[in-house]
TORKOL-4160 file (C-alpha; in steps of 0.2 Angstrom, whole numbers, padded with zeros to 4 digits, m for minus):
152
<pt num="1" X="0145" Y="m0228" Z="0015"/>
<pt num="2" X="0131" Y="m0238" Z="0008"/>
<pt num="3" X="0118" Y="m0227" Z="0017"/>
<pt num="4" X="0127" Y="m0210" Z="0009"/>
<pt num="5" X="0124" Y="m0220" Z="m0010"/>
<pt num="6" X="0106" Y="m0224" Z="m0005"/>
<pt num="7" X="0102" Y="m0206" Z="0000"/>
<pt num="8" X="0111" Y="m0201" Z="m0014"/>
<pt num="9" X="0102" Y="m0212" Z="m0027"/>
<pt num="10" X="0084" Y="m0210" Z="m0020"/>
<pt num="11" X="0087" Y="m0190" Z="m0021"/>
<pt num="12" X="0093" Y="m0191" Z="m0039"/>
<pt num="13" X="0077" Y="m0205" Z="m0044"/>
<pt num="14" X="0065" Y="m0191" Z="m0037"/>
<pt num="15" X="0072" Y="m0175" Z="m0045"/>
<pt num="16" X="0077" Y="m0185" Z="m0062"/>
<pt num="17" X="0058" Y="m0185" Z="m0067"/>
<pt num="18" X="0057" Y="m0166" Z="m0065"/>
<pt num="19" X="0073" Y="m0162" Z="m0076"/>
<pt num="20" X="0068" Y="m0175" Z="m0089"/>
<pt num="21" X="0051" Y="m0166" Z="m0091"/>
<pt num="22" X="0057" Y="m0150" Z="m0090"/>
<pt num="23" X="0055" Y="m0140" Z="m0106"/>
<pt num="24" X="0069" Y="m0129" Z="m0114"/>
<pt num="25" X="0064" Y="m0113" Z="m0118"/>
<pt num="26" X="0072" Y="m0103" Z="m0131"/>
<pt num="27" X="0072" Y="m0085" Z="m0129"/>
<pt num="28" X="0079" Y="m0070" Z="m0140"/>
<pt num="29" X="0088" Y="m0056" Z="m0129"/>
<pt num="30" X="0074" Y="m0045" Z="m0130"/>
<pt num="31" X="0063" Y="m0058" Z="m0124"/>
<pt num="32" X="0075" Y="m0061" Z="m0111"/>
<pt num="33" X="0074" Y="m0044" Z="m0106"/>
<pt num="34" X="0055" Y="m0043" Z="m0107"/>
<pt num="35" X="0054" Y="m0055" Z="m0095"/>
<pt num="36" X="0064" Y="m0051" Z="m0083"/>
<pt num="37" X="0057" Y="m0036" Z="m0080"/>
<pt num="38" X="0041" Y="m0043" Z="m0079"/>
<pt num="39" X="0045" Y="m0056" Z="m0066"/>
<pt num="40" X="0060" Y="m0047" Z="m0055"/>
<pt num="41" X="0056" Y="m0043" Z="m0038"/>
<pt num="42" X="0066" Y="m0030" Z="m0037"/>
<pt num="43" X="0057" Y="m0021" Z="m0049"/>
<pt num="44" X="0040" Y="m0025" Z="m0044"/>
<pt num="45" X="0045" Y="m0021" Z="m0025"/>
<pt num="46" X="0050" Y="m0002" Z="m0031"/>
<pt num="47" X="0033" Y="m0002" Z="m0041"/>
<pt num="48" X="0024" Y="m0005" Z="m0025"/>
<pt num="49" X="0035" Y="0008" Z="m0014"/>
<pt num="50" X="0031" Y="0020" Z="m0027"/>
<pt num="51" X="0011" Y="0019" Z="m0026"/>
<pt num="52" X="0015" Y="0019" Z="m0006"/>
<pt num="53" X="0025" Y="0038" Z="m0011"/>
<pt num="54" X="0011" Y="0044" Z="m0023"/>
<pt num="55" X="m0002" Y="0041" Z="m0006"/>
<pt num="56" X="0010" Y="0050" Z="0005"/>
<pt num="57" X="0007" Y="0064" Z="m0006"/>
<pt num="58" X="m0010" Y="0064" Z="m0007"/>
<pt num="59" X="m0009" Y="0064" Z="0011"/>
<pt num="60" X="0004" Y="0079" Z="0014"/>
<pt num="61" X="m0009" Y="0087" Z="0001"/>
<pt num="62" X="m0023" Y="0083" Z="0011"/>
<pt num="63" X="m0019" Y="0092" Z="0028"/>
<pt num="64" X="m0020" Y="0109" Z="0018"/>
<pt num="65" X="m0039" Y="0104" Z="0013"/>
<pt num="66" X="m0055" Y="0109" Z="0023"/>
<pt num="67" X="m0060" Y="0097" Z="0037"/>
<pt num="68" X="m0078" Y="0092" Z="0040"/>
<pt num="69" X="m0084" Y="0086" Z="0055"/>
<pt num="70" X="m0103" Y="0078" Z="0059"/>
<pt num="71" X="m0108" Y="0071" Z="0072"/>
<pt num="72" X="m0126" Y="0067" Z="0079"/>
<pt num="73" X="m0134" Y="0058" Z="0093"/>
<pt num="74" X="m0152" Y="0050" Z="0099"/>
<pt num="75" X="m0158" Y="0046" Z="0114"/>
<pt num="76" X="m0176" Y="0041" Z="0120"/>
<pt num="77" X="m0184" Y="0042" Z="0139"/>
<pt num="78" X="m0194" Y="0027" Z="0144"/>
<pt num="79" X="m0204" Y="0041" Z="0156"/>
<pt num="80" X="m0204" Y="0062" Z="0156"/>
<pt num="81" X="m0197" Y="0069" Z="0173"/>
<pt num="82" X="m0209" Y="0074" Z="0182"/>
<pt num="83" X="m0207" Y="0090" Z="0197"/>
<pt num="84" X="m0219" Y="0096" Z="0211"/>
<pt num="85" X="m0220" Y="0114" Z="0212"/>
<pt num="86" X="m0231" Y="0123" Z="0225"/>
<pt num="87" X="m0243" Y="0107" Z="0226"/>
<pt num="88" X="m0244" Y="0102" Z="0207"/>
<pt num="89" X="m0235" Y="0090" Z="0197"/>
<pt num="90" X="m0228" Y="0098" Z="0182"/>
<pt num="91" X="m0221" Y="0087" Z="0170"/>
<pt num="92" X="m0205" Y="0093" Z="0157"/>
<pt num="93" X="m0195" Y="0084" Z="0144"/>
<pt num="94" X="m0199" Y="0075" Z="0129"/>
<pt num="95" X="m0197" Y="0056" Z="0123"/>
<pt num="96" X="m0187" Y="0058" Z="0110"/>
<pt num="97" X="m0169" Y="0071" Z="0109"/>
<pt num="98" X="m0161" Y="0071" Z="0095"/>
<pt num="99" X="m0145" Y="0083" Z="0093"/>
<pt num="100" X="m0134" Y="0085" Z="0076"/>
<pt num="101" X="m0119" Y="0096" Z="0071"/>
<pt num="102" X="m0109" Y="0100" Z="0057"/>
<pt num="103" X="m0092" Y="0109" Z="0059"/>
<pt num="104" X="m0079" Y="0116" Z="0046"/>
<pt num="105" X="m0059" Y="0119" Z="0048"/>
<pt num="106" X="m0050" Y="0125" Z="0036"/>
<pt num="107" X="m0031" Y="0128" Z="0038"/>
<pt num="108" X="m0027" Y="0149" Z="0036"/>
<pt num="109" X="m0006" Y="0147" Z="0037"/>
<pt num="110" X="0005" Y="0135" Z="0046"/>
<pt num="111" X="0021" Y="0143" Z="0041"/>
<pt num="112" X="0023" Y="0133" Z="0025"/>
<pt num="113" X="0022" Y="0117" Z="0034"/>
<pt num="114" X="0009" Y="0110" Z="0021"/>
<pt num="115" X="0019" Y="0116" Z="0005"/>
<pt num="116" X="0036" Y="0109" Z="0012"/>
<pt num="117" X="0029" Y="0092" Z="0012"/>
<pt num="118" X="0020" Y="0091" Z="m0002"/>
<pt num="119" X="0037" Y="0096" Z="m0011"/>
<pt num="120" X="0045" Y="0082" Z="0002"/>
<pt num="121" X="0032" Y="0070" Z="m0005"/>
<pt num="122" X="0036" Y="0075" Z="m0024"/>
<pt num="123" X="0054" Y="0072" Z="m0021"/>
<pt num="124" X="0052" Y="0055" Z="m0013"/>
<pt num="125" X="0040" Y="0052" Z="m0030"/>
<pt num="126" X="0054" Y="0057" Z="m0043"/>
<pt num="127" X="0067" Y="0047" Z="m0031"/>
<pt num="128" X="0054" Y="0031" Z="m0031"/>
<pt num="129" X="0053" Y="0032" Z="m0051"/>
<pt num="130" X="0071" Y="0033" Z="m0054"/>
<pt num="131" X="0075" Y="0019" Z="m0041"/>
<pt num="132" X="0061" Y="0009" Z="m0054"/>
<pt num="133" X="0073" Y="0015" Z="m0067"/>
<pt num="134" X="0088" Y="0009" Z="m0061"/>
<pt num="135" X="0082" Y="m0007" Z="m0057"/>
<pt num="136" X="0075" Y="m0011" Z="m0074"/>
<pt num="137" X="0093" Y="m0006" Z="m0082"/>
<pt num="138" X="0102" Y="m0016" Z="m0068"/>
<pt num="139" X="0090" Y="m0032" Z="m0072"/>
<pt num="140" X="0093" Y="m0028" Z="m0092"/>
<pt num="141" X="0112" Y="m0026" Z="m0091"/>
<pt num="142" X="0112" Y="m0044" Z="m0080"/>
<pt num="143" X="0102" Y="m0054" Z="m0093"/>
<pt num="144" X="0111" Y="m0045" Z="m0107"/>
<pt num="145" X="0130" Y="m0053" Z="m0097"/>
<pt num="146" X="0123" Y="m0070" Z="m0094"/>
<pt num="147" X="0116" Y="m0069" Z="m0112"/>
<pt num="148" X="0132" Y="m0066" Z="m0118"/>
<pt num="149" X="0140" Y="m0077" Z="m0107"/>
<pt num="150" X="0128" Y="m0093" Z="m0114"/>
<pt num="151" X="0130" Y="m0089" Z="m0132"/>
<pt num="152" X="0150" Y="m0085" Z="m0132"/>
């Protein structure tokens, strides 16, 4: 019994500093409401899903666009080769080869594949900013109820 009232006594001594120093801060509803949406994670997590949407379209977008493709490569022989033919050396090659290419795809028609996920993409979008929506007016109407509830 004795040990439970110790632990008990030397919790409250080390949290009793914090609460004393804590400072009260007085708020008006709108400022309530302007920080809770500034700090709810709900909110900001819907923020970041719908910067993930907006690159999801730019990447349904993007399979519709030209493709370039380089490439390019270097190699260097430390001797030329070197053939007898009929009694004479006859040497072929060079030191250095270097090739390079360039190539170009466009997409003509995929049976509006490209189209259908673009407009997939802008769906998700409009669905992304009314979850952001939602969120900020189920944060609002909780601050405005426990609002309420402190002052009445």
């Amino acid at each position: 019994m004795r040990l439970i009232f110790s632990v008990i006594f030397i919790g409250c001594s080390l949290i009793l500093p914090f609460v004393a120093n804590a400072e009260v801060v007085r708020l008006s509803l709108p400022d309530a409401i302007k920080r809770g949406l500034s700090e709810n994670r709900d909110i900001s997590i819907a923020k970041e899903r719908l910067i993930e949407l907006e690159g999801l379209k730019a990447e349904a977008l993007s399979s519709g666009l030209p493709q370039v493709v380089a490439n390019g490569s270097y190699s260097r022989a430390w001797k030329k080769q070197k053939v007898e033919i009929q009694g004479q050396i006859v040497t072929f090659g060079s030191f250095n080869t270097i090739n390079a290419g360039v190539g170009v795809t466009q997409l003509l028609w995929d049976g509006g594949r490209v189209l259908s996920a673009v407009r997939a993409a802008r769906t998700e979008k409009a669905k992304g900013i009314e979850n952001i929506r939602d969120a900020e007016q189920q944060v609002a109407f909780q601050i405005k109820e426990t609002y309420y509830e402190i002052l009445y």
